[in-house]
C-alpha positions in Angstrom: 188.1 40.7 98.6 191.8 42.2 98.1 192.4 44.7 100.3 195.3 47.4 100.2 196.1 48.9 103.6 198.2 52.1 103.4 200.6 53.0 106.2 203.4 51.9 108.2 202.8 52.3 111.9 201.2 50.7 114.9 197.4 51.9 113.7 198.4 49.8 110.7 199.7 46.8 112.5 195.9 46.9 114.5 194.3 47.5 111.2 196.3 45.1 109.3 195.6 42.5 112.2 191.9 43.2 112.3 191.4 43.1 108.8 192.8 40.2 107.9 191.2 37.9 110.7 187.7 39.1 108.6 186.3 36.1 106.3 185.7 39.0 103.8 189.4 39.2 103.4 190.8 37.2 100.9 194.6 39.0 100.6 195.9 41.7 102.3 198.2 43.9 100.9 200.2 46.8 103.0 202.5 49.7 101.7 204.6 50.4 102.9 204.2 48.3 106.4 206.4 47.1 108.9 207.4 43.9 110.6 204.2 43.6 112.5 202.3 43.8 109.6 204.0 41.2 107.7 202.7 38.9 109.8 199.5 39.3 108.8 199.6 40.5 104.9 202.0 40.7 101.8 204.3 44.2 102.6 204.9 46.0 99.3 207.7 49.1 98.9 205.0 51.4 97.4 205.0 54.8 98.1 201.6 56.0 99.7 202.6 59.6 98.4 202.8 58.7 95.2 199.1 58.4 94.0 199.8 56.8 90.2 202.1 53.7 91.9 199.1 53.1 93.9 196.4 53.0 91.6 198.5 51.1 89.3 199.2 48.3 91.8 195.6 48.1 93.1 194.9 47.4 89.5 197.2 45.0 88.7 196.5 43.1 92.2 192.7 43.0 91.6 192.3 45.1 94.8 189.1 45.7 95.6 189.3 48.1 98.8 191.6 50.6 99.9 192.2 51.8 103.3 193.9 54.9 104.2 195.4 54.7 107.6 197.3 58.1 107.6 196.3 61.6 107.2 198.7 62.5 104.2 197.7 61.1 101.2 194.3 61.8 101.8 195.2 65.6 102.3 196.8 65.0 98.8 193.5 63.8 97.2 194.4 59.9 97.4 190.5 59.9 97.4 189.6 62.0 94.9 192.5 59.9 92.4 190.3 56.7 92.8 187.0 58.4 92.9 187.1 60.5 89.7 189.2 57.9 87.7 187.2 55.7 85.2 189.2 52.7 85.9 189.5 53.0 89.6 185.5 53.8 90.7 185.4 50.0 91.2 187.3 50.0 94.2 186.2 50.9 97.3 188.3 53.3 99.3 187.9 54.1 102.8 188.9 57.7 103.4 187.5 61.4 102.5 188.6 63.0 99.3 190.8 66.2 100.0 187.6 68.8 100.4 186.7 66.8 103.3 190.5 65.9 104.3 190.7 69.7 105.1 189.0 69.3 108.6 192.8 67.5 109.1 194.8 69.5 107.0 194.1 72.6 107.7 193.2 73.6 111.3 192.0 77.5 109.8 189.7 75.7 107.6 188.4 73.2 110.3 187.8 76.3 113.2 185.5 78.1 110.7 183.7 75.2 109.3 183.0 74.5 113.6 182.3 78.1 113.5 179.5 77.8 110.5 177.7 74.7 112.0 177.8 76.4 115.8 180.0 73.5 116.9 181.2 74.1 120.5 184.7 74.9 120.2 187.6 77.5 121.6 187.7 81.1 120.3 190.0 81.8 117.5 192.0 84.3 115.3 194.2 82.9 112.4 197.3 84.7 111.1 200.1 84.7 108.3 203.4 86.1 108.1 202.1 88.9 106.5 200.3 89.4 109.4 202.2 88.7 112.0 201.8 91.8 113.8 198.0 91.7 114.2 198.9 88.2 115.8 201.1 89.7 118.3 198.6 92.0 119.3 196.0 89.4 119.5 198.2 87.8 121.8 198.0 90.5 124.1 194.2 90.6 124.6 194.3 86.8 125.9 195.1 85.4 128.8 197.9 82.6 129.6 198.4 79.8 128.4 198.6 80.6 124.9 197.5 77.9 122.4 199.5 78.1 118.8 198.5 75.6 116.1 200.3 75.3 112.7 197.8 75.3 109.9 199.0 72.3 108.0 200.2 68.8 108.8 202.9 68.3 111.4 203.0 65.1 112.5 200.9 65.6 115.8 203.5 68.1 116.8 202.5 71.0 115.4 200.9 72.3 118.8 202.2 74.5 120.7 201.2 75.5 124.6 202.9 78.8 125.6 202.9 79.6 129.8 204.3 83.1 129.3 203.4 85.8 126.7 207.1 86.3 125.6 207.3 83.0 125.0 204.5 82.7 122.9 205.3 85.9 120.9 208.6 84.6 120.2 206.7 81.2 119.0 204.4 82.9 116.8 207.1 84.8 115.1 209.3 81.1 114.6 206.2 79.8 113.1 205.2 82.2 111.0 208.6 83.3 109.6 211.0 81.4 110.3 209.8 77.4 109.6 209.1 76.2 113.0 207.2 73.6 111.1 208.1 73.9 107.4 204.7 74.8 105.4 202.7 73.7 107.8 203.4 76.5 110.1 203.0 79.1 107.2 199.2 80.0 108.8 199.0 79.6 112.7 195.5 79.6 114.4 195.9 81.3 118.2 193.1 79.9 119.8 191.8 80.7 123.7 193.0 77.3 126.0 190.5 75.5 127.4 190.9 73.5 130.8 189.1 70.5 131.4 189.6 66.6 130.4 190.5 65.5 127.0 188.8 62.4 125.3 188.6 60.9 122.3 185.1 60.2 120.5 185.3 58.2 116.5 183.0 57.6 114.1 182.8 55.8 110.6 180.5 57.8 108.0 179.2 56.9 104.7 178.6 61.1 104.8 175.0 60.5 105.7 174.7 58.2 108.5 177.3 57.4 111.0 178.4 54.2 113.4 179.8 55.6 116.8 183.0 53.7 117.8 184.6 53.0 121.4 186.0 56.3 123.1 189.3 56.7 124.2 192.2 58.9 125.7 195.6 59.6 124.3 198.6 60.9 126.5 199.8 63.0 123.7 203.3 64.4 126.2 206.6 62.9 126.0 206.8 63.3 130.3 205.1 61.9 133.0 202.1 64.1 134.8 201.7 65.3 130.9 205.0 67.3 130.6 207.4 67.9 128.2 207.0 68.3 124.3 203.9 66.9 122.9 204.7 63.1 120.9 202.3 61.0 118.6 201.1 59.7 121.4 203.0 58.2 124.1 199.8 56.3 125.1 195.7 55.5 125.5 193.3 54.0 127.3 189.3 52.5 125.8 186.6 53.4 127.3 187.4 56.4 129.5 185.8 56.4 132.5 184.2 59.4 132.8 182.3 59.3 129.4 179.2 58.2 131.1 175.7 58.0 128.8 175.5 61.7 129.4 178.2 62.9 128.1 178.2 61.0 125.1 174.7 62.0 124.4 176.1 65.7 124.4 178.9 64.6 122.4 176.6 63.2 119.9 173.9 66.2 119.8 176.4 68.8 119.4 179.4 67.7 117.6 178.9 64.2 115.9 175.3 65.3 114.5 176.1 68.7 113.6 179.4 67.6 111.5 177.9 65.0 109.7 175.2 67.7 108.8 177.5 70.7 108.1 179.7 68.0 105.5 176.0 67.5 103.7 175.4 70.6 103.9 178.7 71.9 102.1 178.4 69.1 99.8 181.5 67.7 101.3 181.1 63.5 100.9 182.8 62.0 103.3 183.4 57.9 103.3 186.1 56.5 106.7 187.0 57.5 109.7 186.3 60.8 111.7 188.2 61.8 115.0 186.8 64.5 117.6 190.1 65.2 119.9 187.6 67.1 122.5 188.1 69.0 126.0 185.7 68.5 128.6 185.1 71.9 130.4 182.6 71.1 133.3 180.4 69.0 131.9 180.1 70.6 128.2 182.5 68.9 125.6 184.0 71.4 123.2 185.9 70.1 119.7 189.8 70.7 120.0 190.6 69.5 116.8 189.3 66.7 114.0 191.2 64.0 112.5 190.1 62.0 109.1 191.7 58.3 110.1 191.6 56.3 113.1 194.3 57.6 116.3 197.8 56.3 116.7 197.7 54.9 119.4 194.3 55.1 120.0 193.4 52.3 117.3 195.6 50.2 119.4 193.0 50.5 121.9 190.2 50.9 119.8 191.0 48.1 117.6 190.6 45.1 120.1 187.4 45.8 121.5 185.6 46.0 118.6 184.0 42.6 118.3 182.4 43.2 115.3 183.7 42.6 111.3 185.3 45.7 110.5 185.9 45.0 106.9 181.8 44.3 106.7 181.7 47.9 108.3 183.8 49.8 106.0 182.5 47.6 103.0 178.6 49.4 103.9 180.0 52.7 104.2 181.6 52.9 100.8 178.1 51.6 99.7 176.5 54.2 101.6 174.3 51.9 103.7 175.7 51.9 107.0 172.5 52.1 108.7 172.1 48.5 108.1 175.0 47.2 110.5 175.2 47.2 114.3 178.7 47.4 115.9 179.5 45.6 118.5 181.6 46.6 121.4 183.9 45.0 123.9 182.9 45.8 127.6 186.5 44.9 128.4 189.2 48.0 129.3 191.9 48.2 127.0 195.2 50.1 128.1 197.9 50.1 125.4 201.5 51.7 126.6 204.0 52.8 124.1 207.3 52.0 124.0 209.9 54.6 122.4 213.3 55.3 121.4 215.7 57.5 123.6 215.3 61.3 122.3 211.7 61.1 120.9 210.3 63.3 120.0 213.3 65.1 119.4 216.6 63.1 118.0 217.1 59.8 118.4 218.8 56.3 117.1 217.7 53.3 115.9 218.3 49.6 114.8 218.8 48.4 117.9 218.3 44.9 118.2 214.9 44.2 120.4 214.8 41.4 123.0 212.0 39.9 125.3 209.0 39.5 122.7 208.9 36.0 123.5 208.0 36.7 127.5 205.2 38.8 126.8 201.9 36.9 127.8 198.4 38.2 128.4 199.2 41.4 125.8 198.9 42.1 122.4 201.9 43.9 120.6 201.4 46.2 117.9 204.6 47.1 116.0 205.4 51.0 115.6 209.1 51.2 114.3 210.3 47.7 113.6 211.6 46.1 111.0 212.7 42.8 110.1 216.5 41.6 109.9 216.9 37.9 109.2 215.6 36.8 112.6 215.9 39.5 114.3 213.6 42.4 115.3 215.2 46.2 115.4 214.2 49.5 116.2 213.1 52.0 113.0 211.5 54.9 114.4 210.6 57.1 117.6 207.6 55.2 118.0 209.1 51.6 118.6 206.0 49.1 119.9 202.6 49.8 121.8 201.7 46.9 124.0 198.3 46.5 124.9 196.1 44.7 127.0 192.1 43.6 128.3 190.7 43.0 131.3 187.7 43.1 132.7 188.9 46.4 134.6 191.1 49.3 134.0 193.6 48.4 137.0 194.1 44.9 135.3 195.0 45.7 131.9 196.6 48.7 133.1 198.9 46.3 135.5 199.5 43.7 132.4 200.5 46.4 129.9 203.2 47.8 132.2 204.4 43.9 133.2 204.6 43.1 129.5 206.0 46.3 128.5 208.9 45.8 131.4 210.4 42.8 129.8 210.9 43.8 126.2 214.2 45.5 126.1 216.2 47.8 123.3 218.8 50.3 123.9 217.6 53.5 124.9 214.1 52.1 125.5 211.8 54.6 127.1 208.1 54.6 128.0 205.3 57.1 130.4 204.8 55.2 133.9 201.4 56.1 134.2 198.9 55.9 131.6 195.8 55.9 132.8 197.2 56.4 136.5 194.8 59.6 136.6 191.8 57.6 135.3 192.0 55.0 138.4 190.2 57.2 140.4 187.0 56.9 138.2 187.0 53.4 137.7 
């Protein structure tokens, strides 16, 4: 089949390699893409936003599968566009439509649909500007840290962990009313902070049954011992050590089942991926927040240690017969380090020229912000390359990741010294 891949960063480049390695592919297509996954499909200069350029290319292309990788233009009801369209209901499309895009796009809306289905999560309150007051007071009922979450899309930055109770007030207030984060900050949830371990769980859902996909951990802060401003992920390691059968089992029994059967419930279909970012308090896992794609990096984790044909897997849940596939699973460790431009998250430059790709061996590099000039390879974004590697235990790949990701070189290069230096212990 054609296939049309939508997105541009390294999730992509793993999609975009995966997918094309599948017999089931016949051409890939990728819009907008980058110089990673040019090696592996046609790039085109569509924009994802723009739902009538894509449907008209997938037409004229013969497409037969769409796969969202980012959050946006499902939010926007990419989904619903092919879904409801006489012309497009032939192609299948791998993503929620926008009533199920809401667990993503609006953190208010995801908290009370956790709330209705008695999924474990933190205590919440969620205000406006109109009512910034009552969040002020609500503030001062809690105890620090204070957790404040813009409503909308933001990039994976929209998360904000306040130490001191001035600090947060004076948050709340740039949030609300002054644009901290554009729209998305226009509703803020305040929700209690839990202490514990984060991990990552993923599914794929045809809304009725579900596949359960390796587990991982992102390193979401720009510093090292997780300080600093919260990035797109600076890091991740697959598995995680401590998800032992137990804890998955709770995992599954209190958050996986119950979300599939709350989305059935509300009538909400649901065809792609499902993220769980959770916090592990004791033993008890507790949902932090839901995302409707595959993690960046996470999938560049994720990605390699799936052994089984992910096309043939998203193929059966746009069918709606999921149930009839087994996935298998990689008992290999997979540590992926990313490497970044100087400033990130906050200002920085690019198109510096990148050296040292030829002297990486025993990793896998999946391009973030690259782009092609001539022959040479430069920096286009905050996110430059995540470089990832297998072994047979987390101390290996861990020690090949770093190796590899020491000899690629741009100006202003900058990457975390110890992912998965705090899961060694557990290993």
């Amino acid at each position: 089949m054609n296939i049309l891949l939508l997105g541009a960063g390294g999730r992509e480049h793993a999609l975009a390699w995966k997918i094309s390695g599948s017999p089931l592919c016949r051409k890939l297509f990728v819009a907008p893409g980058n110089a990673g996954t040019a090696m592996h499909g046609e790039n085109t200069g569509l924009d994802i936003r723009d739902a009538e350029a894509i449907a008209g290319f997938a037409l004229d292309n013969d497409v037969d599968m769409v796969v969202a990788g980012p959050e946006e233009p499902l939010v926007k009801g990419l989904g619903d566009h092919f879904a409801t369209r006489e012309e497009l209901k032939h192609i299948l499309f791998v993503g929620p439509g926008a009533d199920g895009a809401r667990l993503e796009g609006s953190k208010a809306f995801a908290k009370a649909f956790m709330q209705r289905h008695h999924i474990p999560t933190a205590a919440y309150r969620a205000f406006t500007c109109d009512t910034v007051q009552e969040g002020l007071d609500f503030i001062n009922t809690m105890t620090p840290p204070y957790v404040l979450k813009a409503d909308g899309l933001a990039a994976g930055k929209g998360v904000v962990i306040c130490s001191h109770r001035d600090e947060a007030e004076r948050t709340l207030k740039e949030m609300l009313c002054d644009g901290l984060f554009g729209e998305a900050s226009s509703t803020v949830v305040i929700e209690a902070f839990l202490k514990g371990r984060e991990i990552s769980a993923f599914i794929l859902t045809d809304g009725n049954t579900y596949k359960i996909l390796p587990s991982a951990k992102d390193y979401k802060r720009v510093g090292e011992k997780d300080t600093g401003a919260n990035t797109g992920g600076m890091g991740a390691v697959s598995p995680v050590p401590f998800a032992d059968n137990q804890l998955m089992e709770k995992i599954e029994q209190r958050i996986i089942i119950p979300t599939i059967n709350g989305l059935k419930k509300e009538k909400i279909s649901y065809c792609g991926f499902l993220y769980f970012g959770l916090m592990v308090v004791d033993t008890d896992p507790y949902v932090i927040e839901y995302n409707i794609r595959m993690g960046d990096p996470e999938a560049e984790v994720m990605i390699p240690r799936m052994d089984s044909d992910l096309v043939e897997l998203m193929e059966a849940a746009c069918r709606g017969n999921l149930q009839e596939y087994e996935i298998r699973i990689s008992p290999q460790y997979a540590l992926t380090v990313m490497l970044t431009s100087g400033g990130y998250p906050g200002e920085y430059d690019k198109g510096f020229e990148i050296s040292g790709i030829g002297q990486v061996s025993g990793a896998r590099l999946f391009y973030a912000g690259v782009k092609q000039d001539n022959d040479r390879l430069l920096t286009n974004g905050g996110r430059v390359i995540a470089v990832t590697s297998l072994a047979g235990n987390l101390d290996d790949a861990r020690a090949s990741a770093y190796n590899n990701a020491r000899v690629i070189d741009f100006k202003g290069k900058y990457y975390r010294r110890d992912i998965g230096k705090d899961l060694l212990k557990r290993t």
